[in-house]
Steps between C-alpha positions, in 0.01 A plus 500: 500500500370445841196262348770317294739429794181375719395263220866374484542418831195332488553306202883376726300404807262307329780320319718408799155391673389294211872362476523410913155350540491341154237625394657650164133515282645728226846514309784723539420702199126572565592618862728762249334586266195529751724772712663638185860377626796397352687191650809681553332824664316208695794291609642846608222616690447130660844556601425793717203360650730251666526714808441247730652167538147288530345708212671377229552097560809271356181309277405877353869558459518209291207543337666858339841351462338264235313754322771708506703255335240367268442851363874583449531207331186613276635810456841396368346252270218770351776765415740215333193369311432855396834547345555176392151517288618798377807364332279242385157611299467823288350762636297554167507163284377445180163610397459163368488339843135451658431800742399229787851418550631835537803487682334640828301223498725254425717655838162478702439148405886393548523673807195368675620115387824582655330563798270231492790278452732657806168396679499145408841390434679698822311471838820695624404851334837679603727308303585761250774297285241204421201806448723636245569149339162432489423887343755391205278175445215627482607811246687253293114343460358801411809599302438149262095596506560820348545582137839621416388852379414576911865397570833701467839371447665264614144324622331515129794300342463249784142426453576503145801273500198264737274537211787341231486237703123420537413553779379855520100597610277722376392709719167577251171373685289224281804342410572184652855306590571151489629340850839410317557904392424558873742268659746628245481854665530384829804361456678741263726742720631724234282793667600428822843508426488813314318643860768351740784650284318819531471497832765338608318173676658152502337359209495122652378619833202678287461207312395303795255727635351539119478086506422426854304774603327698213409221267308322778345791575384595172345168507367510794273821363410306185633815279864319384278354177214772467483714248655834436589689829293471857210724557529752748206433691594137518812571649345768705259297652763238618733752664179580706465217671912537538492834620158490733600199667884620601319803613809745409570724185336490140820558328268560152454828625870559412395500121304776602719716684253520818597744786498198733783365342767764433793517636647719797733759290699516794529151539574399141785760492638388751508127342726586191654797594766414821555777736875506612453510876729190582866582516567061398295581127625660175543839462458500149124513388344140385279483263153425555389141546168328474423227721459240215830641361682464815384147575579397149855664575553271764405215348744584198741534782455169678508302139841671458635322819346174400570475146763361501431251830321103512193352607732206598855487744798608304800312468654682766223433765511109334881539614401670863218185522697220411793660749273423775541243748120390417422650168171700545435525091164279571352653776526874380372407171210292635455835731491732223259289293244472848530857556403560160186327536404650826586833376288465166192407689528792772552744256203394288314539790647835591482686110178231324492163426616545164853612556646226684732522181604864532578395812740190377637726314604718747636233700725378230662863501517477902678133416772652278574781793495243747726290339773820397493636858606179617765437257633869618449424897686189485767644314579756724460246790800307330685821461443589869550159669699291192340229585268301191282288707182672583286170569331605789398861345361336208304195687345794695107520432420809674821673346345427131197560570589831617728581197202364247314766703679795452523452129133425512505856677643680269420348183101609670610837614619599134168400332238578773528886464206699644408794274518795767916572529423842719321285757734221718281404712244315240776347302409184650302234339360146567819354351710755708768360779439278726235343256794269374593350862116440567554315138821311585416454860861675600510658836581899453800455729656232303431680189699827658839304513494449090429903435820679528711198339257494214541867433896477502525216245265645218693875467279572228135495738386902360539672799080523557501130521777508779273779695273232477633215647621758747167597580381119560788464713356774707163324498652205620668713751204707607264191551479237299813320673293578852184269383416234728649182349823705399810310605631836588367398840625171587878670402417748714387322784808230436728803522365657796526109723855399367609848594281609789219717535698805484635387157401690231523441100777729428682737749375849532940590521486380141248761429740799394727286325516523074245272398683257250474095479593271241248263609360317181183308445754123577579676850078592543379182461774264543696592765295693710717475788818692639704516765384754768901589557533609100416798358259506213712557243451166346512151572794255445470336131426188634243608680324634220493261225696170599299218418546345819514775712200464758446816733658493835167556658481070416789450674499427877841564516489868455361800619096591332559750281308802380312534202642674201192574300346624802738715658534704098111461473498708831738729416343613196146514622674725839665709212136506302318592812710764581486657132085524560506612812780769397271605217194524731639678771684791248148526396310563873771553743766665400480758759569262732840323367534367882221255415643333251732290648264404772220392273770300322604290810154434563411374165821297489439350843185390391634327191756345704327371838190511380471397192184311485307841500603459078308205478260508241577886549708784294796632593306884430258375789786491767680806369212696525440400828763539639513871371152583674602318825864698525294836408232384790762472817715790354210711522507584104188558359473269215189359419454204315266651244794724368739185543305319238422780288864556444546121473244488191770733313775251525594308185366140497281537744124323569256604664417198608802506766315747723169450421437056524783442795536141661341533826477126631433201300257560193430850655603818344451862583678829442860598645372707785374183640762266374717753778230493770436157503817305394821728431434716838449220708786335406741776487403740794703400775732602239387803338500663874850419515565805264327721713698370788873629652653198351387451196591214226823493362449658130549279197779597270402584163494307202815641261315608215638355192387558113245229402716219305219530283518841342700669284506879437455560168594911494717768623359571871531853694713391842265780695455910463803659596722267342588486135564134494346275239516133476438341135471147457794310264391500187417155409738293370297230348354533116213272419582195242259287358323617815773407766733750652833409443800729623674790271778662581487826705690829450724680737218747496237243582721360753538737767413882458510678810415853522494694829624847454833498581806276477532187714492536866601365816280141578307736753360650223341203372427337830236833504373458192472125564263615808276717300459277273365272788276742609387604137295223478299539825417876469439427076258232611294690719523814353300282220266344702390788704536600818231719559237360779201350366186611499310313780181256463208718527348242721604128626213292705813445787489858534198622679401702757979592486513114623708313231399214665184480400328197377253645204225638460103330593227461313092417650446142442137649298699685253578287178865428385394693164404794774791467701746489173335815347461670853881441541564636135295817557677558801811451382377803225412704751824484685692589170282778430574657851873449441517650208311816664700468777842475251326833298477723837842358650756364283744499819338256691471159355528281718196394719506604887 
């Protein structure tokens, strides 16, 4: 066991080595096979090697994340062909078919073109929707090259009712085809259909894969005309070159059920079975999933809101358009068609150069979305306001743009469905958010002010697709609205001069107050501007859409006024900040409850004053930050090894936020010296304040409101102790022709109340009201954890007790390869003497 561990470790330092000096000379499934590894047991124990901030870098990191995803993807696609072949080809076929197309070979050969194909057609390997597309092509070829007596129902009377009409093939060797018989079977579908009504896949969307993508590849190997089915050492030999020259998994060693390839037990139960540890999911068991079945689920789902929707303006948005003072019909349908064209050629580039049509398609679905979710905005504008002329809304580029974008987003989010559900933090792809701003050249922060509207005028978004756009809001939040070139700054800075320096975004009094607007996208981008006297409750109505309203900030008649998207834009990220930093702290510090409140003033001071520490920066960076430089005056030993340990648990976390930190321009380096160098120096005259007799006034705290983007979906336990439960209203929708449309609701249904005793006084519900408050605190962190994490085993800024510490040297003779695998063995070592250490002294974890 000893030997086997060694050899391991070895065969992971050579690996990150090879990956960091790129010197990668074998591929990822010799260097397994070689130390008789799985890749899950060796993404594990890679996983614990990263002791050490430096050890593991952000380009090995990556390197994982897309094997990881690559072999999920594999994975998923392996077990669905399994089954699906099995459905398809007899076990035991007639004795009168040849014995060299047995039906295992027939699988070996299918499979092995499927992959050869995924290799060719998708340079985006992740993509499991258009992988599983592609799978259904290339078994309806096989399906059409085998005799019917290999085939079960309903796949035999498919091929047969293809050979009534002509155009069937023999799959005998010797005998030859005519090129007429062959372009007959390429364009027959009657197979194909038969496989996307068995599988539940949008036949047209199929269709243009099978015609875009699979013919031209067939071609392209010279086997579309040949005769009888493709040798298996042809096909072999081309997946070589493939699989050698990506450097990365032979996935034909699935057919063979090889050790390197199997999948975690652990892990795989824990992808279709859910384990109820979330209050906000169902308590009633779901049935298992698989990840195609679950993205084809989705899809299903999306067509059912678009059915029924246009790839052109309705008559009521012709109405809206030709309401407006200058009728904006033109520009957004010249927009639309430009987009379209930019969008096909990026995401050619992003999934192969064959599917700038699967991408059209998409688009067009994005286009029907776009065009609903305005018809719905602009209705409940006229509802809210009564006024009919939206001119200036509608002439607005950057508002379209924005709303093109989010339907984009979704439309991407449904399809582009990585393969691992149990693991969050690789459910990113290349075509995940923010690709589409890098696409549409949309500025994150401008993007933000579309989100929340967008999610209130399409009610029927499934609720994962709302955590979604929730989740890029955070992004946006977090950094992306804090990259240089953001006009998050100039606001800022225009904000701080009309005001004075000691102006800040939104007031900290408003802090504690209910967190409610009715700001909609019109106010966001059109009227930016209110009134620093008014309260934030909304601005006048013609303000907000009159066509010739101009903001008062143009007039130099009247006082400048503050900036409305800026002042909610701060208010949510203060609200966001203070929901991580709550989270982190329960986790680290919750011994010392006196800190919290202190660290919090810091980290909103910083936000406030000195805001141009986020640039180019994450908003983790500064929270974290200012948690180790509170903990250093107070005297609290917290180091920031254990800091980011416990940060790596978070949800939606990166490790590239403490490990690649913006020092100065075009220079990065870890957090520890992000704080020495730049947050320390800025801050310290500060910082000492707290240790100080006067120190600075604390910052209220952000009332703590339910996301407007969640909705509990089961009967929740208010907290031990109390036998309260709260169920969610049964839903009063029914779907129709796959709308929901309203049904009427009982007098059970309506309100059921059940406390365990007759109506009270309103005290009594005023203290249920404030457990129910609580509840959700105490349920959330009771989920997440609150036990302290397990410290680094080592960080480079930690030597000799000195966080401060710069790294480690290395003799200028000694060869990076030396250095790498010196560093690796070390790093070994060090574990080994932990775990001794752990073994004779389980009560003493942390280092002195």
């Amino acid at each position: 066991a000893y030997n086997k561990k060694k050899k391991e470790t070895w065969g992971v330092c050579i690996f990150i080595a090879a990956i960091d000096l790129d010197e990668m000379t074998f591929t990822f499934t010799e260097l397994l096979r070689s130390v008789s590894i799985s890749v899950c047991t060796f993404f594990q124990f890679l996983k614990e090697v990263d002791v050490n901030m430096d050890t593991v870098s952000t380009k090995v990191d990556s390197t994982v994340s897309r094997l990881k995803k690559k072999y999920d993807v594999l994975l998923a696609l392996y077990h669905k062909f399994e089954r699906t072949c099995g459905l398809i080809y007899l076990e035991q076929p007639s004795i009168e078919i040849s014995t060299e197309l047995s039906s295992v070979l027939v699988l070996k050969k299918c499979w092995i073109t499927f992959l050869l194909a995924k290799g060719k057609v998708l340079q985006m390997e992740d993509d499991l929707v258009i992988s599983f597309q592609l799978l259904l092509c290339v078994l309806e070829y096989f399906i059409k090259l085998s005799p019917p007596a290999m085939l079960k129902e309903p796949y035999k009377s498919a091929v047969a009712a293809v050979t009534v009409n002509g155009s069937s093939r023999t799959p005998r060797r010797g005998q030859n085809r005519n090129t007429r018989a062959s372009k007959q079977v390429d364009t027959d579908t009657k197979v194909i259909e038969v496989l996307c009504k068995e599988h539940d896949c949008n036949l047209d969307e199929v269709k243009n894969v099978y015609f875009t993508s699979f013919i031209p590849f067939l071609n392209s190997l010279g086997i579309a005309a040949s005769n009888g089915l493709p040798e298996v050492e042809v096909l072999s030999k081309q997946y070589d070159e493939l699989y050698i020259n990506n450097k990365d998994i032979d996935a034909r060693l699935f057919l063979d059920h090889d050790e390197t390839l199997q999948p975690d037990v652990t892990s795989s139960h824990s992808k279709t079975t859910p384990v109820k540890n979330n209050p906000d999911e169902e308590c009633n068991p779901i049935l298992p999933q698989t990840p195609v079945r679950a993205a084809m689920n989705n899809i299903q789902q999306l067509m059912m809101i678009l059915n029924s929707a246009t790839d052109r303006p309705s008559d009521t948005l012709i109405l809206y358009f030709n309401n407006c003072t200058v009728n904006p019909t033109d520009s957004i349908l010249k927009r639309v068609e430009s987009l379209e064209h930019i969008f096909k050629k990026k995401f050619a580039e992003a999934v192969g150069p064959g599917c700038a049509e699967i991408g059209s398609q998409r688009y067009k679905l994005a286009v029907r979305l776009y065009y609903r979710v305005m018809e719905s905005m602009l209705k409940s504008e006229e509802e809210r306001l009564s006024v009919h002329n939206f001119s200036k809304l509608l002439n607005d580029n950057i508002f379209h743009t924005s709303l093109l974008a989010c339907a984009v987003e979704v439309v991407m989010a449904t399809y582009v469905r990585n393969a691992s559900q149990s693991d969050t933090t690789s459910a990113e792809t290349h075509l995940s958010f923010p690709w589409i701003l890098n696409v549409f050249d949309l500025k994150a922060f401008d993007f933000y002010k579309v989100i929340e509207s967008f999610i209130r005028a399409e009610p029927n978004l499934t609720k994962e697709m709302m955590k979604h756009l929730e989740r890029c809001e955070h992004q946006i939040m977090e950094s992306l609205a804090w990259q240089s070139g953001s006009p998050l700054f100039e606001l800022i800075k225009q904000s701080k001069e009309q005001e004075g320096q000691n102006d800040q975004p939104e007031p900290t009094s408003t802090f504690n107050m209910p967190f409610q607007h009715n700001h909609t996208a019109a106010d966001l981008y059109l009227s930016p501007m209110r009134s620093p006297k008014k309260k934030a409750s909304g601005p006048s109505p013609s303000a907000a859409a009159s066509p010739d309203a101009q903001p008062a900030a143009n007039s130099q008649t009247q006082k400048p006024q503050k900036s409305t998207s800026l002042s909610l834009f701060y208010k949510k990220v203060y609200l966001l900040a203070y929901l991580r930093l709550r989270t982190l702290f329960s986790r680290l510090l919750s011994e010392h409850p006196d800190l919290e409140p202190l660290i919090w003033t810091l980290f909103q001071h910083t936000l406030q004053n000195e805001y141009e520490l986020m640039r180019d920066r994450h908003l983790d960076q500064i929270m974290m930050c200012s948690m180790y430089g509170i903990c250093k005056v107070k005297n609290v030993d917290l180091r920031f090894k254990i800091i980011v340990s416990a940060y790596k648990e978070l949800p939606n976390t990166n490790q590239e936020t403490f490990k690649r930190v913006l020092i100065r321009e075009e220079q990065y380096d870890s957090i520890i010296v992000f704080y020495n160098l730049v947050f320390m120096q800025k801050l310290k005259t500060n910082i000492l304040q707290y240790a100080s007799n006067r120190p600075p006034t604390p910052s209220p705290i952000p009332h703590m409101p339910r996301s407007p983007y969640q909705f509990s979906n089961s009967p929740r336990r208010v907290s031990a102790g109390n036998n309260i439960y709260i169920s969610p209203l049964k839903s009063p929708y029914k779907f129709s022709d796959g709308f929901q449309s309203p049904t009427k609701m009982t007098p059970r249904s309506r309100i059921l109340v059940s406390i365990g005793e007759s109506f009270g006084t309103s005290d009594k519900f005023q203290k249920i009201n404030q457990m129910l408050c609580n509840s959700d605190c105490q349920l959330k962190r009771s989920a997440e954890g609150s036990a302290a994490p397990k410290p680094l085993k080592r960080l480079r800024f930690d030597i000799e007790g000195q966080d401060e510490a710069d790294g480690s040297k290395h003799l200028p003779q000694e060869s990076k390869f030396q250095q790498k695998l010196a560093e690796m063995t070390s790093t070994r070592t060090r574990m080994q003497k932990q775990k001794l250490n752990d073994g004779n002294d389980t009560s003493t974890s942390e280092e002195k």
